[in-house]
N, C-alpha and C positions, 0 to 999 in steps of 0.2 A: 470857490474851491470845487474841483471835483470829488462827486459825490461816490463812496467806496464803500461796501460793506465784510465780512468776515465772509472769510474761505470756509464755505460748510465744509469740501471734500477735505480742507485739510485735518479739520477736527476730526472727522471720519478717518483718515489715516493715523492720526494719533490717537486714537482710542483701539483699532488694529492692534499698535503696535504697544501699549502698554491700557488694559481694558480697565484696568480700574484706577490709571493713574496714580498706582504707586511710585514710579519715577519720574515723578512732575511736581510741581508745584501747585499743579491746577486741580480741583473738583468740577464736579460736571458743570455746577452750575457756573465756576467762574469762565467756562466756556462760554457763555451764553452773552450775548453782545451789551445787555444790557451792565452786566461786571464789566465790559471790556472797554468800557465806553473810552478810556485815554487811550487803550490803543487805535479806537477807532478815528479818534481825532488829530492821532500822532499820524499813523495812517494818510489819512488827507492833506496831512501839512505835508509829509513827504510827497505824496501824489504829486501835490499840485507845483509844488517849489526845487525838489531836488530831481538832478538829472539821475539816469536809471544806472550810471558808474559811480555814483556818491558814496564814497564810502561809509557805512551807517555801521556803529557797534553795539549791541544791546549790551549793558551789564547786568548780569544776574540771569539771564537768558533763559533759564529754565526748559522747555521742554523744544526751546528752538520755533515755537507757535507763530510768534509776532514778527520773526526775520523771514519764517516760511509765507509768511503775508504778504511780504515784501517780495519774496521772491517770484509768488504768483503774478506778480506786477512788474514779472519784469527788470527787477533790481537787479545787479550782477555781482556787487562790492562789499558782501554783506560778512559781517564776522559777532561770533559771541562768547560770552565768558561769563564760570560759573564756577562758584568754590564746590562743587560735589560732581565728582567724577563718574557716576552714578547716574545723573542727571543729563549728563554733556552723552551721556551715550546713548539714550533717546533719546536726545536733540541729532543728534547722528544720523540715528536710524531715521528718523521723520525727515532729514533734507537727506537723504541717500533714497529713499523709499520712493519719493517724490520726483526725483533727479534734479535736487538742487546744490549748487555747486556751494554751501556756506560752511565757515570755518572756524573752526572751536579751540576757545581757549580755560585751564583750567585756573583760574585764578580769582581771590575774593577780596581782593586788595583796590579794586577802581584803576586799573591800568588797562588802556586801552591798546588792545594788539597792533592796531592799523592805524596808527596816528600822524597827521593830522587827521580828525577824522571830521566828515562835513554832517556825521550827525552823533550822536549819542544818547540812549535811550536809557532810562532808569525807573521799571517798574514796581511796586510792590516792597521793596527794602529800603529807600533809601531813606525813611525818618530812623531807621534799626541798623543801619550799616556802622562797624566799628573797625579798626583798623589796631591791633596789637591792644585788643582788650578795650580799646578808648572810643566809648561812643559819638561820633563827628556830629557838628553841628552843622547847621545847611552853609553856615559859609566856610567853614571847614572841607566840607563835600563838595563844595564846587570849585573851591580853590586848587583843588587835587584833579579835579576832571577840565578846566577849563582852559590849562595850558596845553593838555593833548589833542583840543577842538582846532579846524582853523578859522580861520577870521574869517566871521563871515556864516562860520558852522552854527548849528545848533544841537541845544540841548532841550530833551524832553524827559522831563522828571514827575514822579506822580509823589504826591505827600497828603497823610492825612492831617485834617485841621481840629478834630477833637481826639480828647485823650482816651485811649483807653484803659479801664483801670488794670484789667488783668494782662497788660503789654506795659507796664509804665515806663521802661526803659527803653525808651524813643525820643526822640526829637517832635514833637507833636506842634502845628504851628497854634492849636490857641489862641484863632483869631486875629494874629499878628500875619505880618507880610516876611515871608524868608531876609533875610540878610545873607546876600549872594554876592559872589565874586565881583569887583565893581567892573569887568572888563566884561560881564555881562547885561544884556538889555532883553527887557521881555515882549516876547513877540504875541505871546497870545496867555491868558488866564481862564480856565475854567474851574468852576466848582458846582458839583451834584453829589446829592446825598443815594446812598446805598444800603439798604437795610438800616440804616436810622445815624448811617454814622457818613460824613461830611467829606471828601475825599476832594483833593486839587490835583489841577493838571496846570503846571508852568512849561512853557517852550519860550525859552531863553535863544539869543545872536550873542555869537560874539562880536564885539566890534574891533578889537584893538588886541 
């Protein structure tokens, strides 16, 4: 794979345009590559395997960071979605500011704007993602995301693996392997811990 690291100038333009990351999802620190470590390796899978027209949609998109990454590389097909209207709008500002062409949707529901889509990215939320009150389980969550993929697409999902107690209402996988949509195959697994707690990266293919 080629080897990719984080856009400093972008982080430097999104602390411009909101200095203390109030309308973000991010703290400084989780700026810092070693937090970001699944987008760094989502990143390189894109790099190395998807053409620079692939349509990729982040869900949960937050401050627009990680498609801006993408963008610096070149991407062109890029789209993202986020239940706070708040947030979509520095994510806005940060691909307007930069002059990238990407497209914002406001929705919290796992609906992907540009479907089929030949990626799909799911940072930070999805062991907490609930849908009309009801907390989805991973095969639940992938069964709603894996018919918008195409064949052939992938899925990048990040899940923690220990619990925490003052989050209990997650999906935590507890050492268990996900139960995911069976029309998915997994391309790649990582797991590194983070300040003491255990964090996974799955990049799923669809095959069928």
């Amino acid at each position: 794979m080629e080897i990719v690291d984080l856009d400093e100038q972008l982080q430097d333009e999104l602390l411009k345009i909101d200095p203390e990351l109030n309308g973000t999802y991010h703290s400084r620190r989780k700026l810092h590559s070693l937090y970001c470590w699944t987008w760094l390796e989502t990143l390189h899978h894109a790099v190395s395997f998807l053409s620079k027209d692939s349509v990729i949609v982040d869900l949960g998109c937050g401050s627009g960071l990680w498609l801006a990454q993408l963008a610096a590389r070149g991407f062109t097909n890029l789209h993202g979605t986020d239940a706070s209207q708040d947030i979509l709008d520095t994510a806005q500002a940060l691909s307007s500011a930069m002059g990238y062409d990407i497209k914002f949707t406001l929705d919290g529901t796992l609906n992907v704007p540009q479907s089929p889509a030949d990626m799909v990215t799911v940072f930070g939320w999805a062991e907490s993602c609930k849908i009309d009150g009801h907390l989805l389980s991973h095969l639940e969550f992938t069964e709603r995301i894996t018919p918008q993929l195409a064949v052939g697409g992938k899925l990048s999902v990040e899940w923690y693996c220990d619990e925490d107690v003052r989050r209990p209402q997650r999906t935590y996988l507890k050492g268990q392997e996900p139960v995911v949509d069976s029309r998915l195959e997994e391309a790649l697994k990582m797991t590194r811990k983070f300040k003491g707690r255990e964090i996974a990266l799955y990049i799923y293919q669809r095959t069928s």
